[in-house]
N, C-alpha and C positions, 0 to 999 in steps of 0.2 A: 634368069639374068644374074645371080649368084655365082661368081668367081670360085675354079676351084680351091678346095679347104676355107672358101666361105661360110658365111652363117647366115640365113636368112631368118628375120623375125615377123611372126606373127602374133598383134598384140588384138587381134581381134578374137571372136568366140566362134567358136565351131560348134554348131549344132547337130552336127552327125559326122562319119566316119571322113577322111580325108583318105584320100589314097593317096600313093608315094611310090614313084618310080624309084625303089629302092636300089637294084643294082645299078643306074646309073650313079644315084645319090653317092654309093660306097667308092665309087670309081673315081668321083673329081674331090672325096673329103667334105662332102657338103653335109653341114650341119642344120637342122630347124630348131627353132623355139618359138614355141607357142606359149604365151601368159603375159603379164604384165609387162609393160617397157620397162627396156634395160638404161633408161636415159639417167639414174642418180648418181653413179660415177663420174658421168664428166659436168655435174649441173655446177661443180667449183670451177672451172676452168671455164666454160661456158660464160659465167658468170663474170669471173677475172676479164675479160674479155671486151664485156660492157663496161664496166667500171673505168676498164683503162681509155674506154671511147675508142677503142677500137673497130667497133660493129656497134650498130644503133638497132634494136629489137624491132624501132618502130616500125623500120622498112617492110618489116615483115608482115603487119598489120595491115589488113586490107578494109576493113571497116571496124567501126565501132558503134555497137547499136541499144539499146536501153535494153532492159528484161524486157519487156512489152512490145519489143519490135522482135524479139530474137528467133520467134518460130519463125516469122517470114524471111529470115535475115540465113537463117539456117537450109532452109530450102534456095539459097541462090548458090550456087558452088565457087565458094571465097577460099582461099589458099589459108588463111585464116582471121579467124575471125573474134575480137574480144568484146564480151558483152560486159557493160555498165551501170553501176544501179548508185543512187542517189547512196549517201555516207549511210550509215547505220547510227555514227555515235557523232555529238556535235561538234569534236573540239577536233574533228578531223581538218588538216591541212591542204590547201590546193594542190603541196604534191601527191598527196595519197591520192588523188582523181587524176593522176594522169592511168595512160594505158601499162605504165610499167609495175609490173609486177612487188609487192613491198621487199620482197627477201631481194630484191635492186635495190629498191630507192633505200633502203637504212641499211646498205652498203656502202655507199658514197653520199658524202657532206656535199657534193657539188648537187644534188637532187635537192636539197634544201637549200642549198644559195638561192637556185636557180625558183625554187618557189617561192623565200622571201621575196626574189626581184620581180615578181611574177604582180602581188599583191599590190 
């Protein structure tokens, strides 16, 4: 499904040899990459994005389930899914328990209004 002089990525693991219809691959410029995701380039703009309230992450969220629930929670097929654990340290804030991510919330001052108004 790869667009010519596409790139299709593969950020999973191969445990053995893949094959590759190579001279079609050379014919449409179709590139692979297999390793790690290539998502840190655009995680500023991405970012930029929420901050402006532009896109709200939450939507994306389809549950949220404690450590303790997450084998079983991981076994239902959730488009995604963020698992929650009680604070570590005590002076943690009501926003840090929300589902967004902190390199979000101590982005925007509005994550902290909104938690002092919360309290």
């Amino acid at each position: 499904s790869t667009e010519p002089e596409g790139v299709c990525s593969s950020v999973g693991t191969h445990w053995a040899d893949v094959l590759f219809p190579m001279r079609e691959m050379y014919a449409k410029g179709f590139r692979f990459y297999t390793g790690r995701g290539q998502g840190v380039p655009m995680v500023a703009a991405a970012l930029d994005f929420v901050v402006a309230r532009r896109v709200d992450p939450a939507i994306a969220i389809t549950a949220v389930v404690s450590f303790e629930e997450a084998d079983r929670a991981l076994a239902d097929p959730s488009m995604k899914m963020v698992m929650s654990r009680a604070p570590i340290a005590s002076d943690r804030t009501a926003a840090q328990n929300t589902p967004y991510p902190p390199s979000i919330r101590k982005l925007s001052p509005v994550w902290k209004a909104e938690a002092s108004e919360a309290r």
